[in-house]
N, C-alpha and C positions, 0 to 999 in steps of 0.2 A: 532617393526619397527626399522632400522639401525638409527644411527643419522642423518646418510646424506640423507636418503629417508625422517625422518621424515622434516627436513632442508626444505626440496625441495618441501615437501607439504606447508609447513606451507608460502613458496616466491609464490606457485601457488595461495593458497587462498587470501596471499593479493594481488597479481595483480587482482586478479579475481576482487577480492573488490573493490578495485579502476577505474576499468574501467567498472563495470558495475554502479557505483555511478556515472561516467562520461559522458561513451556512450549507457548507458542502455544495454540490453539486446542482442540486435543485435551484439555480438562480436563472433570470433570465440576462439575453443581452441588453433588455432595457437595463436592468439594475444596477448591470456593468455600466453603461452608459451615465444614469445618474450622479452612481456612485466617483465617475471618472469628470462627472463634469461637463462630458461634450453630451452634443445630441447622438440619439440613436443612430440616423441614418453614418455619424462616423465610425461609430462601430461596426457597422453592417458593412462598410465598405474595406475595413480593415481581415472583419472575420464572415465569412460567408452564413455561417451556423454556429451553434456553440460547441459542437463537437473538434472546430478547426481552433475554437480559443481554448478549449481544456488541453489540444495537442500543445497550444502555443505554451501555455500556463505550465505544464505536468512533463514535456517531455525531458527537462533536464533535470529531475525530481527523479524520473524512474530510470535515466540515466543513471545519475549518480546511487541509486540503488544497487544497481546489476554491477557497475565498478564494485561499489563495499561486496559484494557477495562474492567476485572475485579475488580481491583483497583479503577478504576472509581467509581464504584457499591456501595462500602466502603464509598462514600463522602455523608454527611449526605445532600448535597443540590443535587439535582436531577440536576437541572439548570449546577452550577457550575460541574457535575460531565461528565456531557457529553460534554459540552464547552473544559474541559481541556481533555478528550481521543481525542476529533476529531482536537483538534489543534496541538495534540502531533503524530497523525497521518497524517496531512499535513504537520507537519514540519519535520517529517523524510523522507514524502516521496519529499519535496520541496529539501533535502538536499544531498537527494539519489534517482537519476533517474530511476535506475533499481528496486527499491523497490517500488517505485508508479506503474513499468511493473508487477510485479509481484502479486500487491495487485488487481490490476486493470484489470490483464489478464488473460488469460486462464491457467490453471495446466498444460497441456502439459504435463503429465510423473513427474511430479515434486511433488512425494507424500509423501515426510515430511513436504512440505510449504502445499500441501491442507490440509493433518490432522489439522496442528494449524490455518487454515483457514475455519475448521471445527469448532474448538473450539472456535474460535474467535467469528462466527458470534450469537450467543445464548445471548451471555455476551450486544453484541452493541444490539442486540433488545431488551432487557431488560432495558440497559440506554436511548432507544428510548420511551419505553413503559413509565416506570417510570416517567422519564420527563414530557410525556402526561399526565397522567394521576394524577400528580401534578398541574396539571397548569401552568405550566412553559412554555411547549410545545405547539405549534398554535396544536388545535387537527387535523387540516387534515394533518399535517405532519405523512407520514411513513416509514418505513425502506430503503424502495427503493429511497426515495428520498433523504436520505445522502450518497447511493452509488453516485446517478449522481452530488450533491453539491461537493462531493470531486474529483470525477471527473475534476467539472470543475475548481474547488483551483489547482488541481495537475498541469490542462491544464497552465495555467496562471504562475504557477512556471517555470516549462520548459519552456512556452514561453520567458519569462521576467530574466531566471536563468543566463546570462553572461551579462545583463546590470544592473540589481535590483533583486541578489537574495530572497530579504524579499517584493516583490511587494505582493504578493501570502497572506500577513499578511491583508492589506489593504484588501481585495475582501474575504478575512474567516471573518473580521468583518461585512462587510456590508449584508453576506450570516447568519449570526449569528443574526444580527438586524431581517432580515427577518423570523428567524424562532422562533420567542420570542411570546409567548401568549398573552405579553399587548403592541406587534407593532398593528397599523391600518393598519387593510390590507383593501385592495381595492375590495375587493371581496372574494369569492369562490377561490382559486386554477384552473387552467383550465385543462384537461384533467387529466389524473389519476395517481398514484406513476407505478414506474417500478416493475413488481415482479421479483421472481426470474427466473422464468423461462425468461422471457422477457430479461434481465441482462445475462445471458449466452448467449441467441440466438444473442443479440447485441453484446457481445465478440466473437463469431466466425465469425458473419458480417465483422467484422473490423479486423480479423484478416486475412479473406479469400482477405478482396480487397488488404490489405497489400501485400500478394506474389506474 
């Protein structure tokens, strides 16, 4: 690659970066483009679609996700080990709007971020597992139901991200209180954890009423 195409890639990826940390996901490649300075048609020859610049943008984001989930694994307290992957995964996605889109929404075409979205989820149901099966973890807690808890940390970031972006810290602790094996809980859990199949069918609901 010439120096000046590489130049041009390297101002496309971080516009990309910065506006999709910003305005999530919803942007076009023109935006990218203005935002980087060159003309569109350089972008277009760099990235075919935008679904090949979110690969470019996010794959070493959810990389380095599925390491920290496995790293977790490594920490001799079960407790402490999944406390610190899921708050390292709401503070990057509290930090970065388009990464919470990403973790949280559909692949769309975007098959370098499913691969480690692949590898990622083995790793969190084993720090799920583990936990439980410690004592650490209330046992009706299951996998599904730290998709929708970070769900709603992520909700609360975005909401709260240009008046108090650390409110999102406040509501992971009280969410963390809640999933600890020696809280009182008030009962049974009411209706059942999300599986996965359920967790997709609910991402293209929300995706469909979106367009």
């Amino acid at each position: 690659m010439r120096a000046d195409a590489a130049r041009n890639q390297r101002r496309i990826i971080a516009a990309a970066r910065e506006l999709f940390a910003t305005r999530g996901l919803d942007i076009t490649l023109d935006d990218v483009a203005e935002h980087a300075g060159v003309g569109v048609g350089t972008v277009y020859r760099r990235f075919a679609n935008k679904q090949e610049l979110i690969d470019g943008v996010f794959e070493q984001h959810v990389e380095t996700m599925a390491e920290q989930a496995e790293c977790a694994l490594a920490n001799p307290d079960p407790w402490e080990g999944l406390v610190a992957y899921f708050e390292f995964a709401c503070r990057n996605m509290a930090a970065n709007r388009g990464l919470g889109e990403v973790i949280m929404g559909l692949d769309d075409g975007r098959d370098r971020v499913a691969t480690m979205r692949e590898r990622m989820q083995p790793a969190v149901e084993k720090l799920i597992d583990r936990a439980r099966s410690a004592g650490a973890l209330r046992p009706d807690a299951e996998p599904g139901d730290f998709y929708a808890l970070i769900h709603m940390v992520d909700a609360i970031a975005d909401f709260s991200r240009n008046v108090n972006p650390d409110a999102w810290r406040r509501y992971f602790a009280v969410v963390c209180d809640g999933l600890r094996a020696d809280c009182t809980p008030r009962g049974e859990l009411p209706s059942y954890p999300l599986t996965h199949e359920q967790i997709h069918e609910a991402k293209s609901s929300c995706f469909n009423r979106r367009r």
